[in-house]
N, C-alpha and C positions, 0 to 999 in steps of 0.2 A: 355407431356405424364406422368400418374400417375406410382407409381410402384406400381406392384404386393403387397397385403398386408401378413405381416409374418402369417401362420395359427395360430401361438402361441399363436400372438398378440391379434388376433380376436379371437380367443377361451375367452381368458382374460377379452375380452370387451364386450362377450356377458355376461359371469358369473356375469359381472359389472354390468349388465343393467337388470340383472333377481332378483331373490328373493331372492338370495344369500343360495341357499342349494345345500350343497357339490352336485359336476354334476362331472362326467367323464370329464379327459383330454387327452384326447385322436388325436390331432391333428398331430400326428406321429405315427409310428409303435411305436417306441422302449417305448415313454409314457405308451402306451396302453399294451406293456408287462411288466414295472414296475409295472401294476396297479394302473396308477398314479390316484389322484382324486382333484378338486382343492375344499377346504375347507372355504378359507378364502382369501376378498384381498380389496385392497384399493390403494389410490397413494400410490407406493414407498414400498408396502408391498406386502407380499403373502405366504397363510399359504396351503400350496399339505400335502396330503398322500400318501405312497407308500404301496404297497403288492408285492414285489419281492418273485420269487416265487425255486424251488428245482433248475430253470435255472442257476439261478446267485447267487449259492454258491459257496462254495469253497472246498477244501478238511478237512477242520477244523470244517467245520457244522455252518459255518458264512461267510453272504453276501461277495463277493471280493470285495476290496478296490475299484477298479475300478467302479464298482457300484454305489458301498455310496459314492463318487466324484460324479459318476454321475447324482445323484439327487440332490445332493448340487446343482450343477453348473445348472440346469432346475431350480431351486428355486431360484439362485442368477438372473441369464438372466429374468424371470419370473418375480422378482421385477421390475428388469427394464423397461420389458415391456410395467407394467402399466402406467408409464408414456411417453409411445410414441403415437402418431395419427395415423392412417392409413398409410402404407406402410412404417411403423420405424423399427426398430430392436434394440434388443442389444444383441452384442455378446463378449464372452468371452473375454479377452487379457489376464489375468494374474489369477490364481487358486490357493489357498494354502489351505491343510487339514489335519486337524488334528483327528486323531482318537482313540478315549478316550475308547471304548467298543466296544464287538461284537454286529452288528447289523444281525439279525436273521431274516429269511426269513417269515415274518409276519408282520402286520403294520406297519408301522411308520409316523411319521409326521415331515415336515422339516416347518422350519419355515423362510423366508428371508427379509431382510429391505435393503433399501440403505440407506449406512450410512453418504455420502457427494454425491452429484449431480452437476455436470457443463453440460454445451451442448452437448460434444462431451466425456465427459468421467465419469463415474459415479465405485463410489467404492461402494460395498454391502456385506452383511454377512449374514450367513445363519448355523442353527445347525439340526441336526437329534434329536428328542429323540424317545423311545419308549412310549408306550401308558402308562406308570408309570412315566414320565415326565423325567425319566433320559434322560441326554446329552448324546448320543453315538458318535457324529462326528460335529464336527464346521467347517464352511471355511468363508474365506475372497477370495473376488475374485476384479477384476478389468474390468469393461464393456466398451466397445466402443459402444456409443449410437450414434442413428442417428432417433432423431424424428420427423421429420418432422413436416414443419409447416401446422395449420390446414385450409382445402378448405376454398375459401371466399366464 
């Protein structure tokens, strides 16, 4: 018996297999309230935007941290992704972020790579900037892959 495929995943591998212009990612709710959009991706890489919106501020007039984490960590898992087969995953085990600027309830674009790969464990990084290319937020994170191998 196959398993169920991650929606993430196959959102990933359709954008793969299309013409490659930024499409909605919207395979979850909480995507589709970030505004999420995937841009850009490749093995091992993947470039989203976000549009967080008056929701997910804070009392300072800038995104909450929790947030900007959490588009990191969709752009670190997201990298991983790309290199799994049907019915893979990767999900999170370890998160670290750093936050350089206010990220302001208007575009942005995360960018994530992995930076070392083995079967069962993959390490990735990933930054925020605004559309003037500033860094507002870095992480490194640590992924538990599970790709499965592919149908004969």
């Amino acid at each position: 018996m196959s398993e169920p495929d991650n929606a993430d995943r196959r959102a990933l591998a359709t954008f793969l297999a299309s013409d490659g212009m930024p499409a909605p990612m919207d395979s979850s709710p909480l995507l589709g309230a970030l505004g999420c959009r995937i841009e850009g991706a490749g093995e091992g890489w993947v470039r989203l935007s976000f549009t967080p919106g008056a929701q997910h501020v804070q009392g300072n007039g800038v995104v909450a941290g929790g947030i900007v984490a959490t588009m990191l960590d969709f752009a670190l898992a997201f990298a991983g992704l790309t290199t799994c087969n049907p019915g893979g995953s990767a999900v999170s085990i370890g998160l670290n972020v750093c936050f350089l600027g206010p990220v302001r309830a208007e575009k942005v674009v995360v960018h994530a790579t992995l930076a070392a790969s083995g079967y069962r464990i993959a390490q990735a990084e990933a930054k925020i900037s605004d559309l003037e290319g500033r860094t507002l937020a870095t992480a490194t994170g640590a992924l538990s892959m599970k790709r499965n191998k592919k149908s004969q």
